[in-house]
KOLKOL-971923 format. One line per 5 residues: their letters; for each residue x negated, y, z negated of N, C-alpha, C, O. Coordinates in nm, 3 decimals, always signed. Layout:
BEGIN
A> X:Y:Z:X:Y:Z:X:Y:Z:X:Y:Z; ...
***
This chain:
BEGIN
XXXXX> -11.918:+13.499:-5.983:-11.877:+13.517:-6.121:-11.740:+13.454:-6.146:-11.719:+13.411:-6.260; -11.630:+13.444:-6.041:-11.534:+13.431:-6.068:-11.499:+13.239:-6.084:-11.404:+13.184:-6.139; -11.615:+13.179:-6.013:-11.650:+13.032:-6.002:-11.666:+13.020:-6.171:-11.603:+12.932:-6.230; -11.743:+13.103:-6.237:-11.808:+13.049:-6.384:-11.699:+13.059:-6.457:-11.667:+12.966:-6.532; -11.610:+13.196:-6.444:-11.526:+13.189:-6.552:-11.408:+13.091:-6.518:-11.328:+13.058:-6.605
XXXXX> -11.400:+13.049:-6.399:-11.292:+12.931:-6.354:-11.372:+12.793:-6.431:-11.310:+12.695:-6.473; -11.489:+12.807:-6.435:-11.569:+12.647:-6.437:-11.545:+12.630:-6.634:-11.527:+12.525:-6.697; -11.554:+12.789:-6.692:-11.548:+12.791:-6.809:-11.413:+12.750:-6.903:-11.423:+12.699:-7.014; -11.289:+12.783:-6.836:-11.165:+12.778:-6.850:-11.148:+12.654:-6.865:-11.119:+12.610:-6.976; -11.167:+12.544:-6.720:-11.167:+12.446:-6.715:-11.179:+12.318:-6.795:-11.105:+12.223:-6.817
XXXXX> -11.362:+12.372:-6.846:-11.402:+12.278:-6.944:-11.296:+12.322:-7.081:-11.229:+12.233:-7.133; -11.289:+12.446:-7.127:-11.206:+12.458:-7.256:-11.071:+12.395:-7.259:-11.041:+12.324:-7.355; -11.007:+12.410:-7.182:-10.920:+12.355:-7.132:-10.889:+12.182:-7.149:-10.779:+12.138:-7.184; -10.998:+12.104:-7.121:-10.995:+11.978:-7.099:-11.026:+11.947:-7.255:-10.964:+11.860:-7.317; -11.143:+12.041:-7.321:-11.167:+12.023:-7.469:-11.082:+11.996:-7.544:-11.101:+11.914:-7.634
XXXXX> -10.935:+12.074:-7.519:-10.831:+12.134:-7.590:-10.719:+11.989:-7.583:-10.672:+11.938:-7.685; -10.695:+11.943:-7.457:-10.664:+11.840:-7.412:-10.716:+11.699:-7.471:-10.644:+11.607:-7.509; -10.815:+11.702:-7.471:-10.889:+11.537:-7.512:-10.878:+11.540:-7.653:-10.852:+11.440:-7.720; -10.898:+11.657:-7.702:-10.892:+11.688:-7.866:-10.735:+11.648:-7.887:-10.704:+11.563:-7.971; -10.649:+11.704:-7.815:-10.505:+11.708:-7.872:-10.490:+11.515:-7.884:-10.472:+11.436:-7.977
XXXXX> -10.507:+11.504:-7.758:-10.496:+11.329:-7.729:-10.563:+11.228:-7.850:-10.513:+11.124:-7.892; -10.691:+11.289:-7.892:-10.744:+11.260:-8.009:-10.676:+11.214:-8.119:-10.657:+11.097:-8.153; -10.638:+11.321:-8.177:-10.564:+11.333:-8.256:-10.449:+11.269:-8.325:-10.431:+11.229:-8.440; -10.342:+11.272:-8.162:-10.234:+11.154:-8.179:-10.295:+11.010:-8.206:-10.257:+10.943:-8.302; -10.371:+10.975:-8.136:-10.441:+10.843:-8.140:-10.494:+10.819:-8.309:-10.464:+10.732:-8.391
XXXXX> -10.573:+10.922:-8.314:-10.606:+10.921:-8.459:-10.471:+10.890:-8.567:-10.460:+10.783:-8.627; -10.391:+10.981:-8.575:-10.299:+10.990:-8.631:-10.194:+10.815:-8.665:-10.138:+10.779:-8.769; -10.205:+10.742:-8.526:-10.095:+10.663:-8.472:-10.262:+10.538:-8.548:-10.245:+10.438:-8.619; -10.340:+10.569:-8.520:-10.425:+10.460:-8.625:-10.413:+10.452:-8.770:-10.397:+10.341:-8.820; -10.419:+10.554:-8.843:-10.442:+10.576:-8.942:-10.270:+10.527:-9.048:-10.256:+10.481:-9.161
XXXXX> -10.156:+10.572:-8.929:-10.083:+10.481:-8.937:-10.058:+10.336:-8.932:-10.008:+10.263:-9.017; -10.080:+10.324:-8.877:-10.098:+10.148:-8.874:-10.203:+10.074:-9.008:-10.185:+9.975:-9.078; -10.283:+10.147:-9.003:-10.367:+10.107:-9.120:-10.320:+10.142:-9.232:-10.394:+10.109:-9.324; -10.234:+10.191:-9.262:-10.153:+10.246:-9.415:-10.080:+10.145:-9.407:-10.101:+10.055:-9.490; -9.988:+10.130:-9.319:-9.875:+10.020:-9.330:-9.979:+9.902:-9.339:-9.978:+9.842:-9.446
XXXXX> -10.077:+9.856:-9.237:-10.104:+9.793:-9.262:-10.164:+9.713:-9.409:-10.129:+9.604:-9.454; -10.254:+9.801:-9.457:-10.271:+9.775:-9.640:-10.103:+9.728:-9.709:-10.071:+9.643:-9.791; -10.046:+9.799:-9.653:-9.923:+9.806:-9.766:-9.877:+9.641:-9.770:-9.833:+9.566:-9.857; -9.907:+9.628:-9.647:-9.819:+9.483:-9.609:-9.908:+9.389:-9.648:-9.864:+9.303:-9.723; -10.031:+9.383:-9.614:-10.115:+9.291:-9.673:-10.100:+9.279:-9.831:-10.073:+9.167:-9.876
XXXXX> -10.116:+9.392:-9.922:-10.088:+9.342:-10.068:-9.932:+9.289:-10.072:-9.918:+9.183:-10.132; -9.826:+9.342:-10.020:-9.703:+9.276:-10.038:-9.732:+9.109:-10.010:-9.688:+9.027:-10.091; -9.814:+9.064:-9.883:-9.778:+8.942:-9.830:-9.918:+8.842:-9.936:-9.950:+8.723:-9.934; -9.949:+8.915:-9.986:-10.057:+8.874:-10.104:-9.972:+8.815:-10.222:-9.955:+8.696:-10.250; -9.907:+8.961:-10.304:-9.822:+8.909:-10.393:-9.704:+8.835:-10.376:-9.653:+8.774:-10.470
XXXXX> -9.651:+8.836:-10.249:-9.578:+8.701:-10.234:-9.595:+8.567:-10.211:-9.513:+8.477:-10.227; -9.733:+8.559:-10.165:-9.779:+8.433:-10.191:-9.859:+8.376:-10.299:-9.908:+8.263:-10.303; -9.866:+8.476:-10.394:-9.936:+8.422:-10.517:-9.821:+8.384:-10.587:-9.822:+8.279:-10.651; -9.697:+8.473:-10.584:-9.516:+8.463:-10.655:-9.481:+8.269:-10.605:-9.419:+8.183:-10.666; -9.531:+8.267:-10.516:-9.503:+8.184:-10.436:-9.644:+8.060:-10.471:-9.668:+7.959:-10.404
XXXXX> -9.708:+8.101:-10.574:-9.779:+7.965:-10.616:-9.877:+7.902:-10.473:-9.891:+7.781:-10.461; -9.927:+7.982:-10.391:-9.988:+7.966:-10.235:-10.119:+8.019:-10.263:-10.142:+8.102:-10.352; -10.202:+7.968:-10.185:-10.351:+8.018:-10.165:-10.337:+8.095:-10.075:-10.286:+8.073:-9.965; -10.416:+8.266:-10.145:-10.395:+8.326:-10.019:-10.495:+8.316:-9.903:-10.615:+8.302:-9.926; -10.455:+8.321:-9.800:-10.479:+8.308:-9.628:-10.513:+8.478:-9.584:-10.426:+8.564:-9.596
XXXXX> -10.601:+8.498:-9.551:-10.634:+8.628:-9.481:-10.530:+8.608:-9.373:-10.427:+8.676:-9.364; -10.564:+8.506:-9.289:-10.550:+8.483:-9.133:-10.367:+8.491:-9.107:-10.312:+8.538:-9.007; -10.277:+8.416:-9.263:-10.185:+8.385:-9.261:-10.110:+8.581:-9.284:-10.011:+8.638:-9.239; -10.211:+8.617:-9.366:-10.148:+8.769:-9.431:-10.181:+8.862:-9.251:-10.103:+8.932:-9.187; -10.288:+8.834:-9.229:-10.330:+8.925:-9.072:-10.184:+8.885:-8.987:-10.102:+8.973:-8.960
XXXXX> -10.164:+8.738:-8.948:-10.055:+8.738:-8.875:-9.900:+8.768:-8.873:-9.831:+8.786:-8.772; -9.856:+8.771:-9.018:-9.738:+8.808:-9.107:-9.730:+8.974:-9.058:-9.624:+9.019:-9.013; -9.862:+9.064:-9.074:-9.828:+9.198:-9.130:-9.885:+9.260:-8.953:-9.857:+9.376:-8.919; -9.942:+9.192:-8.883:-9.912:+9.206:-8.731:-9.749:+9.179:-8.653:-9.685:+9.235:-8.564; -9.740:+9.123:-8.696:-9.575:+9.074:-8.647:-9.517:+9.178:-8.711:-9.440:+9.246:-8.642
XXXXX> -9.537:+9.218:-8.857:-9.423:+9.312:-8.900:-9.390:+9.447:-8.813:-9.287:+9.503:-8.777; -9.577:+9.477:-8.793:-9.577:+9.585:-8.740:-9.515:+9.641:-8.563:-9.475:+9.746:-8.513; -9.538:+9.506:-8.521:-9.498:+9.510:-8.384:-9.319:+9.525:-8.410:-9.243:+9.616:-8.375; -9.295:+9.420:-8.471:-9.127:+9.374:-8.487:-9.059:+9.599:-8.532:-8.966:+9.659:-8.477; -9.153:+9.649:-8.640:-9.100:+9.755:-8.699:-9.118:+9.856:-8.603:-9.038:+9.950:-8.603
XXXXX> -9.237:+9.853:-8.495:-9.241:+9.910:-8.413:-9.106:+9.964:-8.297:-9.089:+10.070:-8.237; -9.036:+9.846:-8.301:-8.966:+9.794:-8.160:-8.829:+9.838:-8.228:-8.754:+9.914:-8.167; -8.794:+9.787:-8.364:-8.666:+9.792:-8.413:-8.623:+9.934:-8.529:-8.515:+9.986:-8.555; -8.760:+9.961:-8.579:-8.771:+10.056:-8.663:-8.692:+10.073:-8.752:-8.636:+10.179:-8.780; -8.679:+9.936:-8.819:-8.600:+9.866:-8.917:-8.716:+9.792:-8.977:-8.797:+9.722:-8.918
XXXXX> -8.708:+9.829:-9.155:-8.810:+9.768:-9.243:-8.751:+9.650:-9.305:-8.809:+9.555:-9.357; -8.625:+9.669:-9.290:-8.565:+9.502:-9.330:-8.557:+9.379:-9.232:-8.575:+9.258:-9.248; -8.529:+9.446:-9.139:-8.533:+9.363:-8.984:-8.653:+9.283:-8.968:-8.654:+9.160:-8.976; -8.769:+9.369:-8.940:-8.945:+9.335:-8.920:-8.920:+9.231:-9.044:-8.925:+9.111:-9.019; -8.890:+9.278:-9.187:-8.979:+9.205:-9.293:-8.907:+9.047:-9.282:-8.974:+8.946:-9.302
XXXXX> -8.763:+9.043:-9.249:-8.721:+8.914:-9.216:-8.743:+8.883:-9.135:-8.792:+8.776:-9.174; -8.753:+8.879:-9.011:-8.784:+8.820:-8.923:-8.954:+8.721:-8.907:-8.985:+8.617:-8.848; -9.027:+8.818:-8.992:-9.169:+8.765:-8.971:-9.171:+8.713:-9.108:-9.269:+8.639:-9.120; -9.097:+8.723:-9.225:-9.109:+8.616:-9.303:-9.076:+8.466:-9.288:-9.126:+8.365:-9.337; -8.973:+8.490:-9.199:-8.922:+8.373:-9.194:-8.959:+8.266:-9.032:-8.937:+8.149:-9.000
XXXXX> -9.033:+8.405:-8.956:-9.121:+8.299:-8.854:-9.294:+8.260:-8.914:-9.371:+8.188:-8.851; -9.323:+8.325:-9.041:-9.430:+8.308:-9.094:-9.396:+8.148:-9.182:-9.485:+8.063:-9.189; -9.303:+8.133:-9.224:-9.252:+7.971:-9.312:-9.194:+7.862:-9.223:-9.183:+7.744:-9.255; -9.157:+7.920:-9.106:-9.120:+7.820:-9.010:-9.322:+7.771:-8.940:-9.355:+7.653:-8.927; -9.397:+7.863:-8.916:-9.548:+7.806:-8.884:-9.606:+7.753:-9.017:-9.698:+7.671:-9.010
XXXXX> -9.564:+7.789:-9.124:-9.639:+7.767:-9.270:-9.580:+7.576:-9.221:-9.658:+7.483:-9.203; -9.415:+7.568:-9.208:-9.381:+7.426:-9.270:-9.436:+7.293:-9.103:-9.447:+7.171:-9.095; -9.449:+7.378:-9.029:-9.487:+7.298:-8.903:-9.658:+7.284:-8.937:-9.714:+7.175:-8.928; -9.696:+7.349:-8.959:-9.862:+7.323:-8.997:-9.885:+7.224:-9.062:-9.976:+7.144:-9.041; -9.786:+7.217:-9.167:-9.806:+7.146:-9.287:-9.753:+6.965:-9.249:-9.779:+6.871:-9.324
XX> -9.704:+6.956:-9.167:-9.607:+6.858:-9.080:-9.662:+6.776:-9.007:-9.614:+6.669:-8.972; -9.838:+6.848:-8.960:-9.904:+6.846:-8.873:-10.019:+6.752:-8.916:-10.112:+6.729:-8.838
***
């Protein structure tokens, strides 16, 4: 008897655990995907301000960089310059190309 209620503990236990882990993960996605939207319409309306066809691929790589850069520095002015301005340095070399 004392095996079952050890075997029972166990599993609740691990439930409680994988759930908690869940969660953060969930949480730390659902983040990224908020910011992420946010940044995509920003890097939308700046390239329409900006008289540009918008680029999925160009807005995906802009608002990936932001996120990593905001990640690291946790600075929203920092990220947004930095990847604007390595996003126009690949915009003017492409174009060069």
């Amino acid at each position: 008897m004392k095996a079952g209620k050890y075997n029972f503990f166990f599993v609740v236990n691990l439930i409680i655990l994988f759930n908690s882990f869940n969660s953060y993960y969930l949480a730390q996605t659902k983040q990224n995907s908020i910011i992420k939207l946010f940044c995509l319409q920003s890097v939308k309306e700046e390239m329409m301000k900006a008289e540009m066809v918008y680029s999925e691929e160009i807005a995906n790589g802009t608002c990936d960089c932001y996120y990593e850069e905001f990640m690291q520095t946790a600075s929203h002015q920092d990220a947004k310059t930095k990847c604007k301005l390595e996003t126009k340095e690949n915009l003017n070399h492409n174009t060069k190309i």
